[in-house]
C-alpha positions in Angstrom: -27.3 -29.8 -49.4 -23.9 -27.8 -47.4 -24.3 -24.8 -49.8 -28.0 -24.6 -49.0 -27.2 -25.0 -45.2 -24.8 -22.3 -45.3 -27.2 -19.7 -47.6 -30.3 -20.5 -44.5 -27.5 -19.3 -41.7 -26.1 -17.0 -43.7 -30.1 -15.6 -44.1 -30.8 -16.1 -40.6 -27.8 -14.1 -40.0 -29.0 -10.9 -41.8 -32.3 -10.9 -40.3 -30.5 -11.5 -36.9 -28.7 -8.0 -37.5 -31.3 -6.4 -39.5 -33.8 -7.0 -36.3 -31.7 -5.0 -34.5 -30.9 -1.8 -36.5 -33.6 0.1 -35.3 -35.7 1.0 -32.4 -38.7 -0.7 -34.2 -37.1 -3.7 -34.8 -35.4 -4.1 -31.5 -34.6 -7.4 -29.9 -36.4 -8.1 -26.2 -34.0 -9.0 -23.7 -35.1 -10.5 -19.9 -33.9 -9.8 -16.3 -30.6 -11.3 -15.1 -29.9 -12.5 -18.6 -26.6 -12.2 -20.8 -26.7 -11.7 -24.7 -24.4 -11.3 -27.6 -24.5 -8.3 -29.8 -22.6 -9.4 -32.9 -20.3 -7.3 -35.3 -21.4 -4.3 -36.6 -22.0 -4.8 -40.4 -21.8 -2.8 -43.3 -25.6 -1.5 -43.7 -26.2 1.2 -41.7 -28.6 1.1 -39.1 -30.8 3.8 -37.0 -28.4 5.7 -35.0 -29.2 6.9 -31.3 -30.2 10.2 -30.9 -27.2 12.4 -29.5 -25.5 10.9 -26.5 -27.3 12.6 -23.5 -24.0 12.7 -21.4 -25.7 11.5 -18.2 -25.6 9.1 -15.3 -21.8 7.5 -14.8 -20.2 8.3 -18.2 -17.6 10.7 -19.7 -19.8 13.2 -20.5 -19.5 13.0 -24.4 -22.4 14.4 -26.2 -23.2 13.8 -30.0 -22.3 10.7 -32.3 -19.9 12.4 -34.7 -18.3 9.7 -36.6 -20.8 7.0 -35.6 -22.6 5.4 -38.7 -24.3 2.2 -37.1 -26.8 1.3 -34.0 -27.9 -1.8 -32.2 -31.2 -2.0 -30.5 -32.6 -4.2 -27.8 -35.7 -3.6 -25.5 -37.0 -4.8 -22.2 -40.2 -4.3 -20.7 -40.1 -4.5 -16.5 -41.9 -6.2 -14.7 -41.7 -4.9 -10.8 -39.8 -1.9 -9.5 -36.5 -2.7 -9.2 -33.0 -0.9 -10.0 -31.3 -2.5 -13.2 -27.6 -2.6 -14.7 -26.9 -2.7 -18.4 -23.1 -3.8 -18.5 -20.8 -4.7 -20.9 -17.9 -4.6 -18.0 -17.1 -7.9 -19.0 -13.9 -10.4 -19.1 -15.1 -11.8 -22.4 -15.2 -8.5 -24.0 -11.6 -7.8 -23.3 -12.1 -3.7 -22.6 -14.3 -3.7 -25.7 -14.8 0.0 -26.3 -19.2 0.8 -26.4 -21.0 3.3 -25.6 -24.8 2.6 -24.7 -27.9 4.9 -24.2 -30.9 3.8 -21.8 -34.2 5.5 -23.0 -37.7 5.3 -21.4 -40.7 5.8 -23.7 -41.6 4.4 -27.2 -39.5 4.6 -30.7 -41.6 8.6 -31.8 -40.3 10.2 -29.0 -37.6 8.7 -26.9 -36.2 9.7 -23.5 -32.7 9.7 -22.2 -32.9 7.3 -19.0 -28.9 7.4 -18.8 -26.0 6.7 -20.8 -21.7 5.9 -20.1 -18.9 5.5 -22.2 -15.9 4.9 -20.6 -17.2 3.4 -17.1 -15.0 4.1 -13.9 -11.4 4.4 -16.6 -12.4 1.4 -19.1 -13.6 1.3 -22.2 -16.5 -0.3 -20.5 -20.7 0.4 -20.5 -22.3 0.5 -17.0 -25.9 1.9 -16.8 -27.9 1.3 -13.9 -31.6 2.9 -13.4 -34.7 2.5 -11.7 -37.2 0.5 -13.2 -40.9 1.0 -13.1 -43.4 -1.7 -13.4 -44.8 -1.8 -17.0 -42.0 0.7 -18.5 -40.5 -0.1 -21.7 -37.1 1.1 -22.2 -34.2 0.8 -24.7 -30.7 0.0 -25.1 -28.9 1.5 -27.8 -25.7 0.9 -28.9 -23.3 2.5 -31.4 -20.3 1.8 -33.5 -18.3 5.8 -32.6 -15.4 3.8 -31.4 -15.5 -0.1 -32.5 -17.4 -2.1 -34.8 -16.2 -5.5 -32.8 -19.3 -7.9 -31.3 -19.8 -7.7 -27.3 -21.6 -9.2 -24.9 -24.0 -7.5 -22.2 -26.0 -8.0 -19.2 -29.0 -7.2 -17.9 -29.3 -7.7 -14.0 -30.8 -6.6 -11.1 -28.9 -3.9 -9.3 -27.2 -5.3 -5.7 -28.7 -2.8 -3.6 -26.4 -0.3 -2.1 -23.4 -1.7 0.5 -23.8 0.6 3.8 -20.8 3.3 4.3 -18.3 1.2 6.2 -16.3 4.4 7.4 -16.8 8.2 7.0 -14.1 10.7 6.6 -13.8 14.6 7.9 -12.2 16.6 5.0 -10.3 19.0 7.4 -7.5 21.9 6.3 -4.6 21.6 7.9 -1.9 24.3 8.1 1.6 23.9 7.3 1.0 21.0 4.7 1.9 21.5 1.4 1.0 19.8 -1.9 4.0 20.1 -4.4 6.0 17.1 -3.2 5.2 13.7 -1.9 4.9 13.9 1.6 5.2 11.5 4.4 3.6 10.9 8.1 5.8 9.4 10.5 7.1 10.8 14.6 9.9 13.0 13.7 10.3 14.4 17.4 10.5 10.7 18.9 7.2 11.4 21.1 5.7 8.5 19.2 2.8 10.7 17.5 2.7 10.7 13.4 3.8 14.0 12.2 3.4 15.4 8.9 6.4 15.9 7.0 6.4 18.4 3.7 9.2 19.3 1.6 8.5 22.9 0.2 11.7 24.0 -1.7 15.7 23.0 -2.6 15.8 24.6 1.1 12.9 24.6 3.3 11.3 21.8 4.8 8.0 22.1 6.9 6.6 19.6 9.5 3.4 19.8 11.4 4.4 18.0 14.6 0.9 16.4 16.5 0.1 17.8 19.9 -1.6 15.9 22.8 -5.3 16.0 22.4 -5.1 16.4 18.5 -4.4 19.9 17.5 -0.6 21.1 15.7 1.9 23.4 15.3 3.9 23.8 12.1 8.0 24.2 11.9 9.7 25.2 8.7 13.1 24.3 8.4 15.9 26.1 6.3 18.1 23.3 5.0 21.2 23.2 2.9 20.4 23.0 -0.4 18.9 19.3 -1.5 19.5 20.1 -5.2 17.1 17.4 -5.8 13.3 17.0 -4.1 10.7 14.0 -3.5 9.2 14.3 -6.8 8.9 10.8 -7.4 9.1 9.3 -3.6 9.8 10.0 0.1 10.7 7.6 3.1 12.1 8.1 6.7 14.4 5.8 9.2 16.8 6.8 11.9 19.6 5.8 10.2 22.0 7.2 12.5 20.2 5.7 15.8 20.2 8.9 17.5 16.9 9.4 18.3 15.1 11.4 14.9 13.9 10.5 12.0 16.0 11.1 8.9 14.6 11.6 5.1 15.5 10.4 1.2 14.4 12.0 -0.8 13.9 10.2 -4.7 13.6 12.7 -7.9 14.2 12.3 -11.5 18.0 12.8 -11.1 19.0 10.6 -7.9 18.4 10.9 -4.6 19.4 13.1 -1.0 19.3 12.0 2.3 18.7 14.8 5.3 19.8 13.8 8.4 18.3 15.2 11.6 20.7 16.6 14.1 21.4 14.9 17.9 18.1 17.5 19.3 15.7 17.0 16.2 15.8 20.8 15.5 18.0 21.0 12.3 18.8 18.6 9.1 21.7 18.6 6.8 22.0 17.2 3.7 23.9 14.2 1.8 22.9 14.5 -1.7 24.9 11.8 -3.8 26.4 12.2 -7.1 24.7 9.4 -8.8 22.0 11.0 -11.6 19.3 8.4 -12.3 15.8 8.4 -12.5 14.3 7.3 -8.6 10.6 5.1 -8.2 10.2 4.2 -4.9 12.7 4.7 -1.7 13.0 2.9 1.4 15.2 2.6 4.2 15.8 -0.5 5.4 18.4 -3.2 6.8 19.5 -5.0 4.0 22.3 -6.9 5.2 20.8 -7.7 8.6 24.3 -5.7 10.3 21.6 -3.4 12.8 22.0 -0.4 10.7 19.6 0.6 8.3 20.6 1.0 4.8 18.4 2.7 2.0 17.1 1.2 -1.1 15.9 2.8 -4.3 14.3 1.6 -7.7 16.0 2.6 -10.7 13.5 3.3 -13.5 16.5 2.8 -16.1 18.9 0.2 -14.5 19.8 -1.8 -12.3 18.0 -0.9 -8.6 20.5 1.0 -6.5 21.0 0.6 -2.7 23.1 2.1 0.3 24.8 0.3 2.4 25.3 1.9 5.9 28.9 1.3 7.4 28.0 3.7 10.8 29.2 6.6 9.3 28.3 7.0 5.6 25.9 5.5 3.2 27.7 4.0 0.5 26.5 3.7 -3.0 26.2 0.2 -4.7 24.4 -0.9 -8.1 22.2 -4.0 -8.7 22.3 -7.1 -7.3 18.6 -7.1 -5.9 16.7 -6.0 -9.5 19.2 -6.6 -11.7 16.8 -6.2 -15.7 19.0 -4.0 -17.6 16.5 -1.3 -18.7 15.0 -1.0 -15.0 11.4 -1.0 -15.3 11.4 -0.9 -11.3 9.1 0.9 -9.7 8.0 -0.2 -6.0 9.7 -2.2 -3.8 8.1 -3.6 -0.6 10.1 -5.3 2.1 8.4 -8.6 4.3 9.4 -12.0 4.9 7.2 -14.0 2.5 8.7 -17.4 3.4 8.9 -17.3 6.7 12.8 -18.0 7.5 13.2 -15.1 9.5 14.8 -13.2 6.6 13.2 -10.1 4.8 12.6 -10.3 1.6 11.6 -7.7 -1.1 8.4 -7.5 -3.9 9.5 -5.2 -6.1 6.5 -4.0 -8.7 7.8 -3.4 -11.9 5.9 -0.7 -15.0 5.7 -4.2 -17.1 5.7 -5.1 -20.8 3.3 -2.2 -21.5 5.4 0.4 -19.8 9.1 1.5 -20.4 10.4 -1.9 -20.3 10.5 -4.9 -22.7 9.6 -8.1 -23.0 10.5 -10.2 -19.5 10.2 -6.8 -17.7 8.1 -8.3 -15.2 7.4 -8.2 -11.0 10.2 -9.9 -8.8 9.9 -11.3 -5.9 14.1 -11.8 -4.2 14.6 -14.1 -2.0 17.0 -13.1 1.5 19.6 -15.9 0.9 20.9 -14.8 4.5 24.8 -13.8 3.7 23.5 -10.4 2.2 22.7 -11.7 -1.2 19.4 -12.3 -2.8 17.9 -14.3 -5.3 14.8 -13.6 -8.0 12.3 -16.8 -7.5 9.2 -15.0 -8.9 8.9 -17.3 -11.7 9.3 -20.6 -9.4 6.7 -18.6 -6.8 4.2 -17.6 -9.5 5.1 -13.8 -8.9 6.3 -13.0 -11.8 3.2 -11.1 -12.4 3.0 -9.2 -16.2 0.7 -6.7 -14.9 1.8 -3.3 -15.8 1.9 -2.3 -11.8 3.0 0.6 -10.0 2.7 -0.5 -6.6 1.4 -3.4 -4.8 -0.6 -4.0 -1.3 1.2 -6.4 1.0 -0.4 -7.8 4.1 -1.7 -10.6 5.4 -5.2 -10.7 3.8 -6.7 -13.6 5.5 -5.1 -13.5 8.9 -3.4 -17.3 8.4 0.4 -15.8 9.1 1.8 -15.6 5.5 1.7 -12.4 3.8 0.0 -12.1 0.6 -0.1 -9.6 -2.0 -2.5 -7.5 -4.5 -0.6 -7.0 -7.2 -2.0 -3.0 -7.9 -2.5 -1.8 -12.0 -1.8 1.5 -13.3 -2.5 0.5 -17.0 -5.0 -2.6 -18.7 -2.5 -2.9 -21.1 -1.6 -6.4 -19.4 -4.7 -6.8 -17.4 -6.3 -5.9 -14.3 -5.3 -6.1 -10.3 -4.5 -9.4 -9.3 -4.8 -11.5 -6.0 -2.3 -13.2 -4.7 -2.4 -15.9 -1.5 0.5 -17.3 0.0 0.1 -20.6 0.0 2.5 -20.8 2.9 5.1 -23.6 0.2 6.8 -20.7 -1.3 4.3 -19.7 -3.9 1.2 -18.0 -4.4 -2.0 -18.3 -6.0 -4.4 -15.7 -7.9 -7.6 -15.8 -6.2 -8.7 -12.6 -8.2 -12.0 -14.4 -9.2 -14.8 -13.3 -6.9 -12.5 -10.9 -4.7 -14.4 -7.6 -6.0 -11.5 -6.8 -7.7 -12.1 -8.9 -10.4 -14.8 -6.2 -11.1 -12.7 -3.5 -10.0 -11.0 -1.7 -13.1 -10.6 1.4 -11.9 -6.6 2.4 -12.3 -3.5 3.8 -10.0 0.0 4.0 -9.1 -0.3 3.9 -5.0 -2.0 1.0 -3.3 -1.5 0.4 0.7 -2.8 -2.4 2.3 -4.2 -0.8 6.6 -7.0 -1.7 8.8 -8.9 1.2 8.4 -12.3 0.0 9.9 -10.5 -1.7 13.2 -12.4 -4.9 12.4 -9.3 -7.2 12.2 -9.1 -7.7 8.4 -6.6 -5.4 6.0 -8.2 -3.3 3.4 -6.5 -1.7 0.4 -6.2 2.0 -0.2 -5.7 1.9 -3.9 -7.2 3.4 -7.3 -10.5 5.0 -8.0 -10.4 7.1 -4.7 -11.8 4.5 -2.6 -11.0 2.2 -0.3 -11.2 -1.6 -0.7 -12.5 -3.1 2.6 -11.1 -6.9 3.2 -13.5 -9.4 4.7 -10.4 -11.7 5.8 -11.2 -14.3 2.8 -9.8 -12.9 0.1 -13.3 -10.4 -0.7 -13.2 -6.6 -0.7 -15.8 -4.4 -1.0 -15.6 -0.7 -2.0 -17.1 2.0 0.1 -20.4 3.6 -1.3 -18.4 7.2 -0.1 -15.7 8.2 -2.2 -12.7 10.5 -1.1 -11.7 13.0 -4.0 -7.7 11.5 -3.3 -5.1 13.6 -4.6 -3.2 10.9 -6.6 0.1 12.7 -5.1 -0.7 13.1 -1.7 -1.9 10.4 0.4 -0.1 9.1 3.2 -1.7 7.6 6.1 -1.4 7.7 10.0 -3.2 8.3 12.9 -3.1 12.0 13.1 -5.4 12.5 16.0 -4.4 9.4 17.8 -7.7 8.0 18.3 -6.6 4.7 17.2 -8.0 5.1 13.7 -5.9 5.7 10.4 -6.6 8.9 8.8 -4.9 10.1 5.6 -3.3 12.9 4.3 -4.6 14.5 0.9 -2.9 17.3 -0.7 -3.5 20.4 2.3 -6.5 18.4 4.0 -5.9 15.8 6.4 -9.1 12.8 6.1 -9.9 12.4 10.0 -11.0 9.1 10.4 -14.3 9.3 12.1 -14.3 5.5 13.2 -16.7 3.8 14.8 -17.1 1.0 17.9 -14.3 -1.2 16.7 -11.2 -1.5 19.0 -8.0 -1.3 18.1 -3.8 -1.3 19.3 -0.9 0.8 17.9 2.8 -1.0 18.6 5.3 1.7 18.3 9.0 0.4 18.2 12.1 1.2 20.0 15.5 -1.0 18.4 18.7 -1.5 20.1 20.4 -4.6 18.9 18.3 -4.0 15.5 17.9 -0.7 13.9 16.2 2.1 16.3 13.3 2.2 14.2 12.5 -1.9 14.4 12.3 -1.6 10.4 11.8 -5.0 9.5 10.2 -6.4 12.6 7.4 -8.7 12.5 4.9 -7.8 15.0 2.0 -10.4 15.6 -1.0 -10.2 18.4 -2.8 -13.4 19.1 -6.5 -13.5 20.7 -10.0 -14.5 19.9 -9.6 -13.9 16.3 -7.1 -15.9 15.8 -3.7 -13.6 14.7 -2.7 -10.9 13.0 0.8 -10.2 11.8 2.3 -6.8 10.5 5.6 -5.8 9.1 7.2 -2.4 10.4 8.1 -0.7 7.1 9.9 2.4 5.7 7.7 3.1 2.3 5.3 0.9 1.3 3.1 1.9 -2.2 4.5 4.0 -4.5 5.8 7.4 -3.6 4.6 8.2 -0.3 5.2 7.0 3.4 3.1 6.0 6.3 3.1 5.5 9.7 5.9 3.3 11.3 3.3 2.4 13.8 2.2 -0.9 13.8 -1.6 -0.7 13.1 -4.1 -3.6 14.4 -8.2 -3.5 14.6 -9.6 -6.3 16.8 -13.2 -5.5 15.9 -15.1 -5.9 19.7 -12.7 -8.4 21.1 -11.8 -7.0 24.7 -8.6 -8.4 25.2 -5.4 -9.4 23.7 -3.6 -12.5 24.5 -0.1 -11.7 23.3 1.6 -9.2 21.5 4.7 -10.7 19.7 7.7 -8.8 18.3 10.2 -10.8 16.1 13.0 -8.3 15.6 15.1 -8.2 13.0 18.2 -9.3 15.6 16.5 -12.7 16.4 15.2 -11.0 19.9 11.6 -12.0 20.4 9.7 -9.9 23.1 6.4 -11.6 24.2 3.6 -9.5 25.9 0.7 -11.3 27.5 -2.7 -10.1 28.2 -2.4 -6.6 26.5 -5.6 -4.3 26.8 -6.9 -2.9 23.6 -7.4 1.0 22.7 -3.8 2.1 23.6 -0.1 2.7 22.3 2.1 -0.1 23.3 5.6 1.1 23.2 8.5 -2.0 22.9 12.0 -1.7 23.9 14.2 -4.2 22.1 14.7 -6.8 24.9 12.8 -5.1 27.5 10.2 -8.6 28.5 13.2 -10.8 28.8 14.2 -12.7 31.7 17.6 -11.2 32.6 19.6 -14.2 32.4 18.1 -15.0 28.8 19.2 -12.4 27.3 22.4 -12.9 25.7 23.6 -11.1 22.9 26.9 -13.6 22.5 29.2 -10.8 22.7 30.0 -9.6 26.1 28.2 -10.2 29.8 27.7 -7.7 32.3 28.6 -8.4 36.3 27.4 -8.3 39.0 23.8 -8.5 38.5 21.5 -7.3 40.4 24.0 -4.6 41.2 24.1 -1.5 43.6 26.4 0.8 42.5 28.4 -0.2 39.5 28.7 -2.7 36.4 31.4 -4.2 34.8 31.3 -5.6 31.1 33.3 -8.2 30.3 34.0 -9.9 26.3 33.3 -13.2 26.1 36.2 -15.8 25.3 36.9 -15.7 21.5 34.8 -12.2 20.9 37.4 -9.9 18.4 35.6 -6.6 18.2 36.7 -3.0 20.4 33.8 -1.7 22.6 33.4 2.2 22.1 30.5 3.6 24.0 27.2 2.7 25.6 23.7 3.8 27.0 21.6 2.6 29.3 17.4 2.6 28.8 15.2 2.4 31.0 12.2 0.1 29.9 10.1 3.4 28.6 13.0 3.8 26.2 14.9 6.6 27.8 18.1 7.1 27.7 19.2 7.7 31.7 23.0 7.4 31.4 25.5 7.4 28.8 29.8 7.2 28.5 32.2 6.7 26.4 35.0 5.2 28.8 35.0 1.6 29.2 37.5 1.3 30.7 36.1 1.2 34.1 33.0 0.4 35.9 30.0 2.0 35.0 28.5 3.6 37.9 24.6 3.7 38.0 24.4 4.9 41.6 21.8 7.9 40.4 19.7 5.7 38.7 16.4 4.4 40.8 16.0 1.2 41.8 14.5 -1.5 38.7 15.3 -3.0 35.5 17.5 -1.3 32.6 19.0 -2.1 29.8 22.5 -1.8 28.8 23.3 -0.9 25.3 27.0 -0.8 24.2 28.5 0.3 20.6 31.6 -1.2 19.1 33.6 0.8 16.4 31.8 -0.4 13.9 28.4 1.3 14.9 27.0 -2.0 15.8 25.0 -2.3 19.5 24.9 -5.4 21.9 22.0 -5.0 24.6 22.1 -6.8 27.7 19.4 -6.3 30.9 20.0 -6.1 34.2 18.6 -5.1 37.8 19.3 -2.1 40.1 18.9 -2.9 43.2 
């Protein structure tokens, strides 16, 4: 009786396949259904016709070394738009290739046909259907023999564009080198920074009203150039943006002069193989160090000690054979304390097993500690880079977890649960669907309607909904996969994006929006590392100010935020890396709101625990005086007004400070010790 069973399924079995070799014999499948095409077997079936290299495939024509066929037919019944898909997770990135014909078996016509859909190994078809038709969906064995499922739906119609972009030249841009947009002549407008050679360095400073004018700089000789990444920070506080440069054999730094109109160089001796650079305050001292993944070793950073950045080896990314390739600075806990993400190339790339993302916790003395495995970060994706922002507007930051190879899967979702860990929510986000590949992904509001969307692979952009769902636009962009950086170029309010010599002017829409730009004194000039929140209708929204985010490139140290229509905000929050928080209430949207370290405090509240200033309100002069206990020498000081202007410096304390020139109002007083480090304290003019 079992060996009879098994000979009537084994039967059934060959008639299942042998239904299916040929167009005559092909199965009928229905709307919105999902079947299983098994294995390929030995007999050789009718094979398609030559592949007619249309629709959304790679353009391969002919079968070659194809030897088998499988055959299914459906007959529609209205006129609708239909996708054939095996773009499955069952299938595992199956490798088929499928042709859709219309007409019967004699004489066949190519409807459309893929093989490896949008970078996978995938089959998407979709056509228009005509009431009546009979078409065909043939399959072949050119590149697997395995089994797969497929589907056969109806079409989502198309989403409407969200955004358009302007393609625009822009002279003075160059393409060789990553570039980056950030104010490099401290008027708070995104400039365009491109390194052209070991000695020239070009950047297209923004004018009012949205036009340019280029500057090439001859520098001393880098040796080295952003091949591999590029970020900018004010390292020195005086005023201008400085550069690092990250290349295949270390790194430089260019340092812009006290006037912004010159740079020289600090190339260090270290040779090692750069990913991503950042500058950033790492041990929370008010100076901003720099950062860099090692691709080899050990990460590398720089410590800043006011005069020199000084080289150190490991200790945040310690995996001996590197494997590091982003790193992304935010505080993912809360506690005040910035943390880092760094995106690692993964089991399938350079490194080895356990070479997997880290997530380091800021332990708060300058040390950190990897918890990705206790968080559920330890993500095996092979990843280049990885979005970081705050996705559904509930104050923790999450993360998209970005893929530059399906060796080890697909992009990945990832909520803060707001305990310390995260969860995937990758199912149902769109990018669960989404297998397109890349090494840069940037999380920016890019439609101004309050929720982050993700610039990232298959030269799109991923527009958030604010519950974890992101749709792609119908438009795609063309995007250099070298040049990319974004900013608001034009300062209209909307992000635009830089792509190779063109510049992608954002042509927005109704949505209103609010740039925060940053001015540091007790933390770093820049406010790298700041958390900057704004509060309304919505709800909030919370950004970090960061020096490189994604891969190899570096946008705007602008705090972006869309509100969508809401016509007011209710406060504007900065949390500065010092512990100063400056609170702004009832801010008006579509503007540049410029933040002085300090500047909305009471003046008796501010105390920055090392010295106090007397009298105050004063008339002509101001004395400091070091609180009981306080061991440090006082070197120089400045005094801002609350624009962020310096109206009066010296560098003799040891007398009052006379502020008779200055008009009557409120200043602050920033003073140095020899150290480098700045203590601000406010006070009145009378």
């Amino acid at each position: 009786m079992k060996k009879n069973t098994i000979i009537l399924v084994l039967l059934f079995s060959i008639a299942f396949v042998n239904a299916q070799s040929s167009c005559a014999t092909a199965l009928t499948v229905t709307l919105n259904s999902t079947t299983t095409a098994p294995a390929f077997t030995a007999e050789t079936g009718t094979l398609p016709t030559l592949f007619c290299g249309i629709g959304n495939g790679n353009g391969t024509t002919g079968n070659a070394t194809a030897t088998k066929g499988k055959w299914y037919k459906f007959i529609a019944t209205q006129n609708i738009d239909v996708t054939v898909s095996t773009l499955l997770p069952q299938n595992n990135n199956c490798d088929t290739r499928l042709i859709v014909y219309s007409g019967d078996c004699s004489a066949l016509i190519c409807v459309g046909s893929t093989d490896d859909y949008n970078g996978t190994n995938s089959s998407v078809v979709t056509f228009a259907a005509a009431t009546g038709t009979s078409y065909t969906f043939a399959f072949d064995n050119r590149y697997s023999e395995l089994g797969f499922d497929f589907t056969v739906m109806q079409a989502a119609p198309p989403a409407p564009d969200r955004l358009s972009f302007t393609s625009t030249p822009v002279s003075g841009i160059t393409g060789g080198y990553n570039n980056c947009i950030v104010d490099m002549n401290g008027d708070y407008l995104d400039d365009i920074v491109s390194p052209i050679s070991n000695t020239q360095l070009a950047i297209t400073y923004q004018q009012a009203g949205g036009t340019f004018s280029i500057t090439t700089y001859t520098v001393p000789n880098t040796t080295v150039l952003p091949s591999w990444s590029i970020a900018a920070g004010d390292y020195d506080n005086n005023g201008y943006n400085d550069l690092v440069y990250g290349s295949g054999s270390g790194v430089v730094f260019l340092k812009a002069n006290n006037n912004g109109t010159g740079f020289i160089t600090d190339r260090k001796t270290e040779s090692y193989l750069v990913q991503r650079t950042n500058f950033v305050d790492i041990n929370n001292d008010g100076k901003l160090d720099a950062f860099a993944c090692d691709d080899n070793a050990p990460n590398r950073y720089y410590l800043n000690d006011g005069t020199n950045l000084n080289h150190i080896q490991g200790g945040i990314g310690d995996f001996p054979s590197g494997g590091n390739y982003a790193s992304n600075w935010f505080d993912y806990n809360n506690d005040g304390k910035l943390d880092v993400y760094i995106a690692k190339c993964g089991q399938g790339g350079s490194g080895v097993g356990g070479n997997i993302d880290q997530l380091h916790r800021n332990n708060g003395d300058g040390t950190y500690t990897n918890i990705a495995a206790d968080a559920n970060m330890a993500n095996p994706e092979q990843t280049w880079s990885g979005a970081c922002g705050d996705f559904n507007n509930d104050g923790w930051m999450d993360v998209i977890v970005g893929v530059n190879s399906s060796s080890n899967g697909f992009s990945n979702v990832k909520k803060n649960n707001g305990d310390g860990t995260f969860t995937s929510v990758t199912a149902g986000s769109g990018y669960d669907t989404n297998t397109s590949l890349g090494r840069e992904y940037v999380a920016q509001d890019f439609d101004n309607d309050g929720f982050l969307d993700v610039l990232g692979s298959g030269n799109n952009i991923m527009f958030g909904d604010g519950n974890f769902h992101f749709t792609p636009n119908p438009n795609t962009y063309n995007l250099s996969t070298v040049d990319r950086p974004i900013g608001d170029l034009n300062n209209d309010g909307f992000l635009d994006i830089q792509n190779g010599t063109n510049v992608l002017f954002n042509n927005g829409n109704t949505n209103k929006w609010l740039n925060v730009n940053l001015q540091g004194i007790q933390s770093n000039r820049n406010g790298i590392g700041a958390r900057v929140e704004i509060h309304g209708s919505w709800g909030q929204q919370i950004r970090y100010v960061q020096s490189g985010t994604g891969f190899q490139n570096m946008s705007t140290l602008s705090a972006h935020f869309g509100i969508g229509q809401a016509t007011i905000i209710d406060q504007v929050l900065i949390k500065w890396p010092s512990g100063i928080i400056d609170t702004i209430n009832i801010v008006n949207p579509n503007q540049n709101l410029l933040v002085v370290e300090g500047s909305t405090l009471a003046i008796n509240s501010f105390n920055n625990g090392v010295f106090s200033i007397y009298p105050n309100p004063a008339k002509n002069v101001v004395n400091i005086q070091l609180q009981n206990n306080i061991n440090v020498t006082l070197k120089s000081a400045l005094i801002y007004d609350l624009n962020g202007k310096v109206v009066h410096t010296t560098n003799d304390l040891n007398q009052p400070i006379n502020i008779e020139k200055l008009a009557n109002g409120t200043y602050i007083l920033s003073v140095s010790d020899t150290t480098g480090k700045s203590y601000p304290q406010k006070f009145i003019k009378e």
